[in-house]
Every structure is written in structure tokens, then in C-alpha cells.
C-alpha positions as CSV (number, residue, x, y, z in Angstrom):
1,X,0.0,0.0,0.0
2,X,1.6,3.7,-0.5
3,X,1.2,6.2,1.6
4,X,-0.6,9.3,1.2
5,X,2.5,11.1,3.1
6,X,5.6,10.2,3.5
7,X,7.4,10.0,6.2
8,X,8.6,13.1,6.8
9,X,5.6,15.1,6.1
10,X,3.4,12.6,8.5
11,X,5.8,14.3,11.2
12,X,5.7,17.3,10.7
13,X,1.9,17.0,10.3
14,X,1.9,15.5,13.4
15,X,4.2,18.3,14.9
16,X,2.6,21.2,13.6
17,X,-0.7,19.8,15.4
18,X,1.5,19.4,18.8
19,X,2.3,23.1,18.3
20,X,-1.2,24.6,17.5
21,X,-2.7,22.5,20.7
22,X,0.2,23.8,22.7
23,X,-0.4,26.9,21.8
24,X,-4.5,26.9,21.9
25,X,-4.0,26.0,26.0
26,X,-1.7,28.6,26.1
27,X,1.5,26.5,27.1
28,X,5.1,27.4,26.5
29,X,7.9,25.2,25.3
30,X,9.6,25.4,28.4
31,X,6.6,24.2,30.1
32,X,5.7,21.1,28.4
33,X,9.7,20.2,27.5
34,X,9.8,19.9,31.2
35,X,6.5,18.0,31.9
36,X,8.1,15.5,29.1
37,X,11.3,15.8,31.0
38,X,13.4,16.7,27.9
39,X,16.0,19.3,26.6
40,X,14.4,22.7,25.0
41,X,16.2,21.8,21.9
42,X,15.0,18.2,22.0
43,X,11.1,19.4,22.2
44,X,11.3,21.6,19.5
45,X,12.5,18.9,17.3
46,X,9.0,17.4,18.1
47,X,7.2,20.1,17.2
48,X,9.4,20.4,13.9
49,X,8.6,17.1,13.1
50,X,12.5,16.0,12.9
51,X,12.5,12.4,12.8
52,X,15.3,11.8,14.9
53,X,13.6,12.6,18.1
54,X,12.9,9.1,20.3
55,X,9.0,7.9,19.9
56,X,8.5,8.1,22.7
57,X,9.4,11.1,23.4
58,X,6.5,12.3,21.0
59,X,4.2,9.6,22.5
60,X,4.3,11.2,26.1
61,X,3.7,14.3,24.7
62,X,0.4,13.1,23.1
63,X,-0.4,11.8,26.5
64,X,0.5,15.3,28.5
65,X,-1.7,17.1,26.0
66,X,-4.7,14.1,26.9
67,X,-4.2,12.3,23.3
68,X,-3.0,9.3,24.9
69,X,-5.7,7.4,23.5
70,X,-5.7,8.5,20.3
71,X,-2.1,6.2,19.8
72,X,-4.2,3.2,20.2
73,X,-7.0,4.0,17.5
74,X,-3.7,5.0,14.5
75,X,-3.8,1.1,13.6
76,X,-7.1,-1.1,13.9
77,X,-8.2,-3.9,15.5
78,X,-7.0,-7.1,13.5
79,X,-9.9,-9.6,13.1
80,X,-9.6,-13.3,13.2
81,X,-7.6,-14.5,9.9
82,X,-10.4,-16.2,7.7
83,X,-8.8,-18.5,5.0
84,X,-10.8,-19.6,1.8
85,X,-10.3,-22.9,2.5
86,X,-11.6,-22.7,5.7
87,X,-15.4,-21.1,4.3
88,X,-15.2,-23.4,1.5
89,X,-14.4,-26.8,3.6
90,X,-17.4,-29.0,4.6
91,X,-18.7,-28.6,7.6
92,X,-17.2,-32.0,9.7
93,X,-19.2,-34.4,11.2
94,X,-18.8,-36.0,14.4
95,X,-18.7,-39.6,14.9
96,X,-21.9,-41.8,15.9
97,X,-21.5,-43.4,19.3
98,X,-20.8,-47.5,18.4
99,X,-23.7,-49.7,18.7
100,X,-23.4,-52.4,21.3
């Protein structure tokens, strides 16, 4: 499957969205590099989308900014794996009990 964006522009989707809640609550930088515990330099990466920074670092700040949940809905459920052969087989029978 190809992807809509690539890489690099997912991230900087993803922190250019960081940045615009951060700023809607009114938060500095400063502020939510320290509830992250990171480096200044190190938060702004996230918000710039630079690839380099650790995931996690970008997943905790989904989670100071309440988003936490929103990690677990980016990939689906998976269903049960349901093979051809499986719908197509016929439907087994079970033994009678042996006469005496």
C-alpha cells in the first residue's frame, strides 16, 4: 500500500498539530519540554517534526496534552484471519456413538 504522506511530512503534520494544541492552551515550550522531562532543543525537534527525536518522546507528549488514546486508534483492531479454504471446507461431522 503507498502512503498518502511520506514519512517526513506525517511528522511534521503530526508536529505542527502538537504546536497549534500547545499553543490553543496557552503553554510554552519550556513548560511542556519539562513535563516530558526533555532538553528545550529536544522538544522543538517534536514540534518540527524532525525524525530523529525518540517515539516516545512524541508519544508522552500526546499523552501530557490528553491524546494518549488517540495512539491506540492509528492502527485497527485485526480480526480473526479467515482463509478460503476454511469457508469453502465442509462442515465435519462428528462420529456416531458405536452400537453395542
Amino acid at each position: 500500500m503507498v502512503s498518502v504522506l511520506g514519512d517526513i511530512e506525517a511528522m511534521q503534520k503530526l508536529g505542527s498539530r502538537l504546536k497549534a494544541e500547545r499553543l490553543r492552551r496557552n503553554l510554552t515550550q519550556q513548560y511542556l519540554a519539562q513535563s516530558l522531562g526533555v532538553t528545550l532543543p529536544t522538544y522543538r525537534k517534536i514540534e518540527a517534526g524532525d525524525g530523529s527525536v525518540e517515539f516516545r518522546h512524541v508519544a508522552k507528549a500526546l499523552g501530557v496534552l490528553g491524546y494518549s488514546e488517540a495512539l491506540g486508534e492509528l492502527i485497527p483492531e485485526t480480526q480473526p484471519e479467515i482463509r478460503l479454504k476454511d469457508l469453502l471446507a465442509p462442515e465435519r461431522k462428528h462420529a456416531s456413538p458405536r452400537r453395542a
